[in-house]
C-alpha positions as CSV (number, residue, x, y, z in Angstrom):
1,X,32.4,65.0,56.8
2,X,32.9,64.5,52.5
3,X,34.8,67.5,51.0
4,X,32.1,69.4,48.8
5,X,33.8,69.7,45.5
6,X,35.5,72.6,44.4
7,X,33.7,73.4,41.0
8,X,30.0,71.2,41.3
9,X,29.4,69.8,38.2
10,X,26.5,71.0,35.9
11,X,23.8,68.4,35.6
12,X,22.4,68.2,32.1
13,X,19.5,69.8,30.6
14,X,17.4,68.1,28.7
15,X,15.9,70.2,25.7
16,X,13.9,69.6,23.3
17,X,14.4,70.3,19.6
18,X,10.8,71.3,18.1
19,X,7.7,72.1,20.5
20,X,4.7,73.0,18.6
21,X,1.9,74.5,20.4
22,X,-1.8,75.4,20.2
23,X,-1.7,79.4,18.7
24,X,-5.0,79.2,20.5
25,X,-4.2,78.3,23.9
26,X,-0.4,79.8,24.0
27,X,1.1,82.9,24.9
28,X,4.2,84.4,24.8
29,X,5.3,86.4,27.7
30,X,8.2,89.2,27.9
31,X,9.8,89.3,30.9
32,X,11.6,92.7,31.9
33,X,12.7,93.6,28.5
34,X,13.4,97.0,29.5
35,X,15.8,100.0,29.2
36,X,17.6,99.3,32.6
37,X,18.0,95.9,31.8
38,X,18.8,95.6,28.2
39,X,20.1,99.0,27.3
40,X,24.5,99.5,27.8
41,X,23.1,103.1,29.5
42,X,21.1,101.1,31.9
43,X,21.0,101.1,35.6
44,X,21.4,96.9,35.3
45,X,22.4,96.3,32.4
46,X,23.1,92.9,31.3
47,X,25.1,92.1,27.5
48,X,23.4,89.3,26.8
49,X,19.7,90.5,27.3
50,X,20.8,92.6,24.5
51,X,21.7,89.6,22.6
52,X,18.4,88.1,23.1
53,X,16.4,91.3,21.3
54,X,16.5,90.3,17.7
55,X,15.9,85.9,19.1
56,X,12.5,87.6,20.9
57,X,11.7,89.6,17.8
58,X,11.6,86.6,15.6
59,X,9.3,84.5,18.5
60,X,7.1,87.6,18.5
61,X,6.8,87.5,14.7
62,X,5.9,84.1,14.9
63,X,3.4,84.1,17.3
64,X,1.4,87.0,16.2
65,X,1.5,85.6,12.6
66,X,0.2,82.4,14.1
67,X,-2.5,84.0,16.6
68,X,-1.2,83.5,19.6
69,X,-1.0,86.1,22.3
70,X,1.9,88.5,23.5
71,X,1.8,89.7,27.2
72,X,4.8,91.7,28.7
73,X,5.5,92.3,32.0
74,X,7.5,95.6,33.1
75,X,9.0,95.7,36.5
76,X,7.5,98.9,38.0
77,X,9.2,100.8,41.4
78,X,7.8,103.9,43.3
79,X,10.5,105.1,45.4
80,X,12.6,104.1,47.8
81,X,11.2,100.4,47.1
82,X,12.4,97.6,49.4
83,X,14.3,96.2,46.3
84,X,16.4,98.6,45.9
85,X,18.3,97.5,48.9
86,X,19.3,94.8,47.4
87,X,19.5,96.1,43.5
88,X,20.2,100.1,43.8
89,X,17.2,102.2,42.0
90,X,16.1,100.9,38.4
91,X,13.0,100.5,37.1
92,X,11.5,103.4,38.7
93,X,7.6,103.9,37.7
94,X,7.4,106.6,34.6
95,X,10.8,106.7,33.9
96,X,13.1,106.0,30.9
97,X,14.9,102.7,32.2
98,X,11.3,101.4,33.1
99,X,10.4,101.4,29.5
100,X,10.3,98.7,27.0
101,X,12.9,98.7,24.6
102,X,12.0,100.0,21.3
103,X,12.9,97.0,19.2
104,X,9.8,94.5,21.1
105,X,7.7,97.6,22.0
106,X,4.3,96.1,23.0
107,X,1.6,96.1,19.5
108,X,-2.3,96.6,19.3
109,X,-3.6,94.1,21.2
110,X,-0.8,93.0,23.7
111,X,-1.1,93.3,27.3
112,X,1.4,94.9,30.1
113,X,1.6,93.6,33.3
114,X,3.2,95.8,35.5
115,X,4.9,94.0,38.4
116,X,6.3,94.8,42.1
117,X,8.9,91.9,42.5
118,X,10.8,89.7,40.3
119,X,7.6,86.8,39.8
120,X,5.3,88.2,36.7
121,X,2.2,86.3,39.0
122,X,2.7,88.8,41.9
123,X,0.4,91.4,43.0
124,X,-0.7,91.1,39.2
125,X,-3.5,90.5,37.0
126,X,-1.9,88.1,34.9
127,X,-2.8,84.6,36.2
128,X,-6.7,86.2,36.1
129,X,-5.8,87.4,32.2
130,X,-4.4,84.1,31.0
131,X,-7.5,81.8,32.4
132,X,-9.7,84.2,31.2
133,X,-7.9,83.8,27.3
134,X,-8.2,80.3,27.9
135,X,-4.2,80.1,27.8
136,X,-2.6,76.9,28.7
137,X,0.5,77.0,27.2
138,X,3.3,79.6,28.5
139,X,6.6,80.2,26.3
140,X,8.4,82.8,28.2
141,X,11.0,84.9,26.9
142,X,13.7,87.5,28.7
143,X,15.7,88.5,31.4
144,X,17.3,88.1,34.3
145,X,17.2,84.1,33.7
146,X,17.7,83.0,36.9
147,X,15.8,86.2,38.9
148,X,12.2,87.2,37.3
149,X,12.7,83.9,34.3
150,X,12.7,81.4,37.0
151,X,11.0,82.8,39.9
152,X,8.3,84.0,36.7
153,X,8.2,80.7,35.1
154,X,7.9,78.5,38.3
155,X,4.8,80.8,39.7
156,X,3.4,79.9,36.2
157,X,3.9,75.6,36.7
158,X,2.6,75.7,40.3
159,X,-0.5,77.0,38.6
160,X,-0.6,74.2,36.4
161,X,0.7,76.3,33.1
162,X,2.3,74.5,30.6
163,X,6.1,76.1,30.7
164,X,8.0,76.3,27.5
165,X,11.7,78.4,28.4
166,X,13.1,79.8,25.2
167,X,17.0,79.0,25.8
168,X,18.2,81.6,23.2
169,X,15.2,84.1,24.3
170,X,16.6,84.8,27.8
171,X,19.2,87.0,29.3
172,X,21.2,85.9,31.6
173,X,24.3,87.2,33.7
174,X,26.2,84.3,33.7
175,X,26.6,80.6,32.0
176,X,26.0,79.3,35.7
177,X,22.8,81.3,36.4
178,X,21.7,80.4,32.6
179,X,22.4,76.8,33.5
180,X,21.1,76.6,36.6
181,X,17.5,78.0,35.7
182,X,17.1,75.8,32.8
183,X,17.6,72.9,35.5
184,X,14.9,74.3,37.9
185,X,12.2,74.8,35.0
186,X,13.5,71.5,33.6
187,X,13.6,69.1,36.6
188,X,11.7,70.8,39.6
189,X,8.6,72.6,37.5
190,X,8.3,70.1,34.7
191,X,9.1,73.0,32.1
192,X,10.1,72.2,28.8
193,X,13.1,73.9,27.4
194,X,14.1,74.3,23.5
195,X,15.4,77.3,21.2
196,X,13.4,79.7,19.2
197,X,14.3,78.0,15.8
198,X,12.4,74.8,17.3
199,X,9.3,76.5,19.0
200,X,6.2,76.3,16.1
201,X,2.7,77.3,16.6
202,X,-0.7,75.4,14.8
């Protein structure tokens, strides 16, 4: 039997360097950007969804200015949820690591979608919402990459969403899991992948 090697190589990830989009028939969505995650008092915090605050602010900016839409989704836990086996407690309904962080607080006319496990689609309203907008076009921003990103932005392709990954938008806790995401949305959902300087809306 072949010897697996001892550090797998990376495959490439193919990016793109502009994606312009329909303000129209796009929305952005923040994933999890909340206390527990993004905050250094957090039950989970990770560094570099901190990083990502002020790259998601500047999205935001842009696609409000433009008109596109700005949906959140908050991960939302009653007690002694299943999850927590595998995570400890965090994100507990009501509480202060459940919130949004100030800095991408959610503005008149944005939506929350409140969610049970790490895919946004889940026991939500969202899919419902976004057909209803007439949204084709997903760019999803946040954190964890390779937990509530991925599992988020592959619910969206399987229902036929156009999938636009900000690379510089999402948190992740390693390069690995970064990498590895951005080759799942990339080569098994047909996602696109490019940075917040190259993401434009008409």
């Amino acid at each position: 039997m072949p010897r697996l090697p001892d550090r797998p190589e990376v495959p490439e990830v193919p990016t793109e360097a502009s994606v312009r989009l329909d303000a129209e028939r796009s929305a952005v969505l923040v994933v999890d950007m909340q206390h527990d995650f993004v905050h250094e008092d957090g039950a989970l915090y990770g560094p570099d969804a901190a990083r990502a605050v002020p790259v998601i602010e500047a999205v935001l900016r842009r696609a409000r200015s433009a008109g596109a839409r700005v949906m959140y989704s908050q991960d939302w836990h009653g007690d002694d949820d299943p999850e927590f086996v595998i995570w400890g407690e965090h994100a507990k309904a009501g509480s202060w690591g459940a919130e949004i962080v100030a800095p991408l607080a959610p503005q008149q006319g944005d939506e929350v979608f409140r969610k049970l496990r790490y895919d946004a689609f889940y026991g939500t309203a969202l899919d419902h919402r976004l057909r209803t907008l007439g949204v084709r076009h997903l760019v999803i921003v946040g954190t964890v990459a390779n937990i509530c990103v991925l599992h988020t932005a592959g619910s969206a392709a399987l229902r036929h969403y156009d999938v636009v990954v900000v690379d510089d938008g999402i948190g992740a806790l390693t390069d690995f899991d970064r990498a590895a995401t951005l080759r799942q949305v990339t080569f098994l959902y047909g996602g696109r992948v490019t940075s917040a300087d190259g993401l434009a809306f008409a």
